[in-house]
N, C-alpha and C positions, 0 to 999 in steps of 0.2 A: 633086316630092315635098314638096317646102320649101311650096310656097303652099297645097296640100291640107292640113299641118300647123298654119299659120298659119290655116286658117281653119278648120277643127276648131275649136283654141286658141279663135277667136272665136266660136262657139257657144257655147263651157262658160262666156265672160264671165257672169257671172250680177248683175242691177242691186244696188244697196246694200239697197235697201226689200227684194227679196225675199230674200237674205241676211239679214235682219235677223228674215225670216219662218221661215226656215228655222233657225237657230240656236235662237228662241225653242220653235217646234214641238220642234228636241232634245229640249230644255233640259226639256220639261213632259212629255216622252214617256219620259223614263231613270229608271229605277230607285231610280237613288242620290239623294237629299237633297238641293237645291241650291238655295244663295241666294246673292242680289247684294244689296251694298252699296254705296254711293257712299263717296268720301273725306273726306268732313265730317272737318273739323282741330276743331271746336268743343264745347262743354263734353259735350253728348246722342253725341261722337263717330258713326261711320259710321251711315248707317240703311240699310233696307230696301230694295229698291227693286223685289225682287225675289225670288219664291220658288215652285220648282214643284211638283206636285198632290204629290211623296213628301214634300216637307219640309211641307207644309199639311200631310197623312199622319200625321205623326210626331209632329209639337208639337201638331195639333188644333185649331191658327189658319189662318184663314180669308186669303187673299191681301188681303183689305179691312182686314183687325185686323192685320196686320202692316205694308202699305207706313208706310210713314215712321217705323216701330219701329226702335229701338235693337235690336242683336239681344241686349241685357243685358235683355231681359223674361222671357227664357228662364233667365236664371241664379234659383239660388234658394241656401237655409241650405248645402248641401253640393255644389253648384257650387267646385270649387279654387281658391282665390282667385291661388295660385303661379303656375296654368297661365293664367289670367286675364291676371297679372303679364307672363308669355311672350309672350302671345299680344298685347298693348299694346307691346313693346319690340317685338316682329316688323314689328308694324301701321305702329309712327311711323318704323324703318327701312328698311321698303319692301321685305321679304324676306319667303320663303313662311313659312308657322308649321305645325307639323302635332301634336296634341298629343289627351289624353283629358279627360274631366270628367264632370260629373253635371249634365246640365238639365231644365228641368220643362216640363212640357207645359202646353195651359192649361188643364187639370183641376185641376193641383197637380199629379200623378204626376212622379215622377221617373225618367230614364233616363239610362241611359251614353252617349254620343256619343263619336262618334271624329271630328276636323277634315281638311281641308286647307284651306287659308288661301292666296291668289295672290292681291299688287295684280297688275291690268290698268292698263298704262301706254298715253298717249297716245304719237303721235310723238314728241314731244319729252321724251318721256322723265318726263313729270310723272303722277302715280297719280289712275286718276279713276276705279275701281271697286276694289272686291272681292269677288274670288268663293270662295264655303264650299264644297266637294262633302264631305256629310256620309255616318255610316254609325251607323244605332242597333245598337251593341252590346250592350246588356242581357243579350239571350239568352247571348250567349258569354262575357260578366264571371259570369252565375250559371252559366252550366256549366263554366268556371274553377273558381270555387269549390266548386262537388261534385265534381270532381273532385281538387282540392287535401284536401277533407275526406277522403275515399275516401281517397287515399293516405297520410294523416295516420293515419287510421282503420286502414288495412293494417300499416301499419309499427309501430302501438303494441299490435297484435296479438303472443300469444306463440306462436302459429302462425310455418311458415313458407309464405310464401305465394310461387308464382311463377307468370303469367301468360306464355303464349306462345301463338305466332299458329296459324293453320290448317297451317301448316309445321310446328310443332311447334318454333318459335326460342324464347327467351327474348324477352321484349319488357319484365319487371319483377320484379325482387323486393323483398320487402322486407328490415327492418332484422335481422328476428330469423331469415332466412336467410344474410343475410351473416355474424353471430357464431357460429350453427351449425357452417356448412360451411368460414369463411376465405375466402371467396370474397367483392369487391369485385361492384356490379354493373356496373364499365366491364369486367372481367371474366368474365365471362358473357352480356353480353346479346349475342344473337342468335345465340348455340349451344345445342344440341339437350341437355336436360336429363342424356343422358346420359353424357357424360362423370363425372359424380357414381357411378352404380352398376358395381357390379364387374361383369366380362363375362359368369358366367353369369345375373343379370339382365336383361344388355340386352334380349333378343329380347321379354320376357315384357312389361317397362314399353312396348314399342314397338309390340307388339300391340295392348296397353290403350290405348294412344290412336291407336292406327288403328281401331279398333271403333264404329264408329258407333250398336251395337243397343243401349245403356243410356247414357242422358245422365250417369252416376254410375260412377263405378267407382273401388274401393278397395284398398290393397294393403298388405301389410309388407313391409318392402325393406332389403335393408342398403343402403348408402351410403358411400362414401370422402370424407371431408374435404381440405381441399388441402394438411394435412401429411402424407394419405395414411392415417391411424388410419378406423378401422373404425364407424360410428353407423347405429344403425337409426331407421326413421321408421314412425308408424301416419299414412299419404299416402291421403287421399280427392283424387280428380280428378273434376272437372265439364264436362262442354261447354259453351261458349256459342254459342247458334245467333242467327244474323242475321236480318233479317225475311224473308227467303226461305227461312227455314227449312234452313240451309247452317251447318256448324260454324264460325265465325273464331277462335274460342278457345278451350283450356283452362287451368282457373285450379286448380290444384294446391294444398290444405294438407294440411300436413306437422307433425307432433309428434314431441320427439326421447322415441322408445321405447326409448332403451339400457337403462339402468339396468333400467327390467321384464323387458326382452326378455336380460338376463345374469341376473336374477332366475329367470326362467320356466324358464331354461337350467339353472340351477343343484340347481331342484327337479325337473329331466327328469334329472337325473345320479343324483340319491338316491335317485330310485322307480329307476333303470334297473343301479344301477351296486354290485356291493357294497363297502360302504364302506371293508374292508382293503385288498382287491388294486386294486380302481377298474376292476374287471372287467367283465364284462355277469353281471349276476345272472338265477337260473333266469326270472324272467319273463321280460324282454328277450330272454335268449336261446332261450326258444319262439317267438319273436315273431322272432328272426335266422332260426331256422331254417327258419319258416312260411314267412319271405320265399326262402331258399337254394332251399328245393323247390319254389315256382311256377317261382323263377330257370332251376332244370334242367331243369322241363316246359315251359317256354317257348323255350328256348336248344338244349336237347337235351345239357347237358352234366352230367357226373355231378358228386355233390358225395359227401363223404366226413367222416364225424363221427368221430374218435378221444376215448375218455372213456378217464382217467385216473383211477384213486382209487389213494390212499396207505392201506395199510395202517396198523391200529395208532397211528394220530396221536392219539388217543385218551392213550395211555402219555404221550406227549410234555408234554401240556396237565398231566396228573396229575401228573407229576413235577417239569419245569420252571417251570409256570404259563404261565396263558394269555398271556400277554405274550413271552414265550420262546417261545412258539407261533407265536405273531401274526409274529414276526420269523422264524420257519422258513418 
């Protein structure tokens, strides 16, 4: 078993030249960025010596326009001169650097780059390359930033907004939900919005976003705050569908409707209610009884209306005044 191994082992020896074919084919065949420099100590520091078809790719130079380049041809006006800084203390210490900046292509265009930086050391321990495996970030510094905008955007909003996943979790809210409700959002994220509405709510908001037939759907809802007090909200809910056309989101705003909706309340009391006893006045109470008698055609139970009148109250008002009245 031992010599069958042993000479296995000695087929996979592979010579240095084709090793050296092999690495280089990687090296021009990977995705990522990648250039070699040598260890030049002197004034033009490390050059070139080496760069495959993604980093030609990226910067827009040609393998002939870079060998024995500085890779400082790349820097430009907003290049970091700090990470520059870092990246010169890493180099003459012989340690990896991994760091971001701004370099130009050779149009002039500028893009974000992401580094890794490794001397490649001889036996003896002395540095006789280095190699960059690079990564143009552009894309993801701007999509950083619309998304920092967005949430900037969200939060100076006087809505309240809250985003949650195809589950229906909290995944965000903003700032004018957290003063609303008292709720933090390491405090709610990743539970289900309803903990906020009172129980007979729940079934109705839970419906509304199980419903896939309207990408829109709008509600007024009361609401519990986390000291427990009572706010209503006028709450539009939107789906967002994925490119499969599959919901991953709903983004929820929310406007605090108290103040209207005790207003609204207040003139449903004065058209319903007469304003001595705080009774149900004759409309309303056509409107009670309309409902009592479907109630017993539908139930099959009886209802029973007893009318009371005071004789002579008439005398009472004449005599004492209507305020002597009003108090009987």
């Amino acid at each position: 078993m031992s010599s069958i191994s042993n000479h296995a082992n000695e087929n996979l020896i592979i010579p240095y030249e084709d090793k050296a074919l092999l690495f280089q084919a990687a090296l021009g065949q990977t995705y990522s960025p990648i250039v070699i420099t040598d260890a030049n100590k002197g004034v033009v520091g490390p050059r070139i010596i080496y760069a495959n078809h993604a980093f030609q790719n990226m910067t827009g130079y040609t393998m002939d326009e870079l060998l024995g380049q500085s890779p400082k041809i790349l820097q430009g006006p907003l290049t970091d001169k700090n990470v520059i800084d870092q990246l010169r203390t890493c180099i003459n210490a012989g340690i990896p650097f991994e760091g971001t900046t701004i370099n130009y292509e050779r149009n002039g265009n500028p893009y974000n780059v992401e580094w890794s930086i490794s001397p490649i050391k001889d036996n003896s321990g002395v540095i006789q390359y280095y190699i960059s495996v690079q990564r143009n970030i552009t894309a993801f510094i701007q999509a950083q930033k619309e998304r920092n905008l967005l949430i900037r955007a969200l939060n100076d909003s006087p809505d309240c907004v809250i985003i949650t996943d195809s589950d229906n979790k909290i995944v965000f809210i903003n700032t004018s939900f957290e003063t609303l409700t008292g709720y933090q959002a390491t405090e709610v994220i990743g539970k289900h919005p309803s903990f906020l509405w009172i129980e007979s709510e729940q079934k109705l908001g839970t419906d509304a976003r199980q419903s896939n037939d309207h990408l829109h759907f709008q509600t007024h809802k009361p609401n519990v705050r986390k000291n427990g007090t009572l706010f209503y909200v006028d709450q539009s809910i939107a789906h967002i569908q994925d490119e499969s056309v599959n919901v991953s989101h709903f983004v929820s705003f929310s406007r605090d409707s108290t103040d209207r909706i005790s207003k609204e309340n207040a003139l449903k009391d004065l058209a319903a209610k007469d304003a001595l006893t705080e009774l149900n006045n004759r409309r309303s109470g056509e409107q009670l009884l309309i409902h009592y008698d479907q109630h017993k055609k539908h139930h099959g139970k009886p209802v029973c209306l007893v009318m009371l009148d005071i004789d002579d109250f008439k005398k009472i008002n004449d005599k004492y005044g209507h305020i002597a009245g009003d108090l009987v």
